[in-house]
N, C-alpha and C positions, 0 to 999 in steps of 0.2 A: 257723796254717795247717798241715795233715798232707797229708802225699803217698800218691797213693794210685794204682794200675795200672787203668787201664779194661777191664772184661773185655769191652766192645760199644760202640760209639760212642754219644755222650751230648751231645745237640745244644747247642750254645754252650759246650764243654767241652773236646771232643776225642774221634781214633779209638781203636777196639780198641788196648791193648800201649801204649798213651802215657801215664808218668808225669806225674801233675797234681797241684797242690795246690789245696787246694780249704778252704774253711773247716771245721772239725770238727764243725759239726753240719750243716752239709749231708751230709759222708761217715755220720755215726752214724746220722740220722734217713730220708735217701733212699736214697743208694749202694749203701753196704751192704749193709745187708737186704733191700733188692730185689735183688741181685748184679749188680748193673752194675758195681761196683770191690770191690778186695780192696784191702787196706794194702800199701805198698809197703815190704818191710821184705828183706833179705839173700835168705831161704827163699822168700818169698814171687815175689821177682823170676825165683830158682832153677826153680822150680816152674811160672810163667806160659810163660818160655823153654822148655822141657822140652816144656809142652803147647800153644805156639804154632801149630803146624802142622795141630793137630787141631783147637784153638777156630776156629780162620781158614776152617778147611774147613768143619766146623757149619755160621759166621755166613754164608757165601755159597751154601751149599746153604739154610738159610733164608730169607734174601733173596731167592733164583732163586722158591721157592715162595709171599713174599709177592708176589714182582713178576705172578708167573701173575693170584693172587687178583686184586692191583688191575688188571690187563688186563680180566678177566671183568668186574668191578665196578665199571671207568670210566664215570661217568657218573649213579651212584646217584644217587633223590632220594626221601626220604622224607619224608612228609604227617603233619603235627600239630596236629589239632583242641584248639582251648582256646577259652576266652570270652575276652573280649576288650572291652573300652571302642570309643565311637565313634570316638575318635581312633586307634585302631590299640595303644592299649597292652596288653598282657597283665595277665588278675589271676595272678601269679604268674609263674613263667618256665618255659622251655624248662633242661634239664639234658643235663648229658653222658650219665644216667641215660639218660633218656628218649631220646637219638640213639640211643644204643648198645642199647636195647629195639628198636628199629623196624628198626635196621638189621639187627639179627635176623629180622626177619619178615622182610625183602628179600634175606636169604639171604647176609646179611653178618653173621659170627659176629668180636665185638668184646666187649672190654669196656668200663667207663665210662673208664678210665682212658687207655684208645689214643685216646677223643675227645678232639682240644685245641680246647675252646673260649676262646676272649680273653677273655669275659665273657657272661653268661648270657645267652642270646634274652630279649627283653622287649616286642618290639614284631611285629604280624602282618607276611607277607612273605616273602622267599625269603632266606636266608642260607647262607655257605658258610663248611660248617667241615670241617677237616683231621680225617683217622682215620688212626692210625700204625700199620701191620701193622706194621712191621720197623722197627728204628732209623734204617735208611737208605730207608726206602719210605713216603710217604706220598700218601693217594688225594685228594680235594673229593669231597664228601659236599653235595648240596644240602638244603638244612631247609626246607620250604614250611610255613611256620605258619599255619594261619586257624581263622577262626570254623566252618564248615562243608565235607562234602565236595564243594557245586559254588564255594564260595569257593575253595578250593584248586585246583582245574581253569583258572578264569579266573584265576589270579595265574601259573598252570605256561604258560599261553597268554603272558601277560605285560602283561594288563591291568590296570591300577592300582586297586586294593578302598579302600585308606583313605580315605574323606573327611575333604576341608579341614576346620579346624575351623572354626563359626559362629562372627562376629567377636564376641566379651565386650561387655556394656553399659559397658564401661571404654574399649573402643577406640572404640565407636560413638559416645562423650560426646566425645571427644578428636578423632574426625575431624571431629565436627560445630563444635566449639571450633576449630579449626584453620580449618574455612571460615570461620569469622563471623572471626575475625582477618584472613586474608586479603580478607573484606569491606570492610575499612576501608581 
């Protein structure tokens, strides 16, 4: 474990100015390089102290103008046509790529990396994922996935698109096997 100064808050971690130890390749491969932490070393602490009062003003004049953004943007929902199986699966999936394109067109300027998805869209439907303007600011972003643009309209209404699936010649042997038992 290496110790290391947050220069912005770092969710499940801790705030700005808070020494944390954190495994050594999480600090080389993420922190780091991205500037979210510096090494916590004598100089280095000397130095954060020194410029405390001007990072803290930065991070909350940033914040003020992601919070404006996600006021304006509360509410976004953007529409993504893909094919799709009868039962609602996707051939392929939805990406953070692909949020983060659309919400472009919707006048939300993101990268892929502010969208946090749990795990890739795979299924048609409306999903809600997180887009992180600011370390302490995040908006819901609705995903309306479908086959077509009046499939997407009737799912934004909140009508249900998936059909059930037909029951397998393996369930239809087994409920008919089930009656002729209970025949007896």
């Amino acid at each position: 474990m290496i110790e290391i100064i947050l220069m912005q808050r770092v969710e499940k971690l801790g705030q700005m100015g808070e020494v944390v130890k954190v495994k050594p390749g999480y600090a080389r491969n993420f922190l780091l390089p991205l500037g979210k932490a510096i090494r916590a070393n004598k100089a280095n602490l000397e130095k954060f102290e020194s410029q405390r009062a001007q990072l803290e003003a930065q991070n909350i004049k940033r914040r003020e103008e992601a919070e404006r953004v996600a006021e304006r943007m509360d509410g976004l929902t953007v529409t993504i046509i893909r094919q799709a199986g009868e039962s609602g699966g996707l051939y392929g999936s939805v990406s953070a790529r692909d949020i983060a394109d659309l919400c472009k067109e919707g006048g939300l300027t993101v990268s892929r990396s502010q969208v946090l998805l749990e795990q890739p869209i795979k299924t048609l439907g409306l999903t809600k994922v997180r887009v992180e303007l600011h370390p302490e600011v995040h908006i819901p972003v609705t995903v309306n996935v479908a086959r077509s643009q009046e499939e997407a309209e009737r799912q934004a209404r909140g009508e249900e698109i998936v059909r059930e699936e037909e029951p397998s010649l393996e369930d239809e042997l087994r409920a008919e096997i089930g009656a002729a038992m209970d025949d007896r």
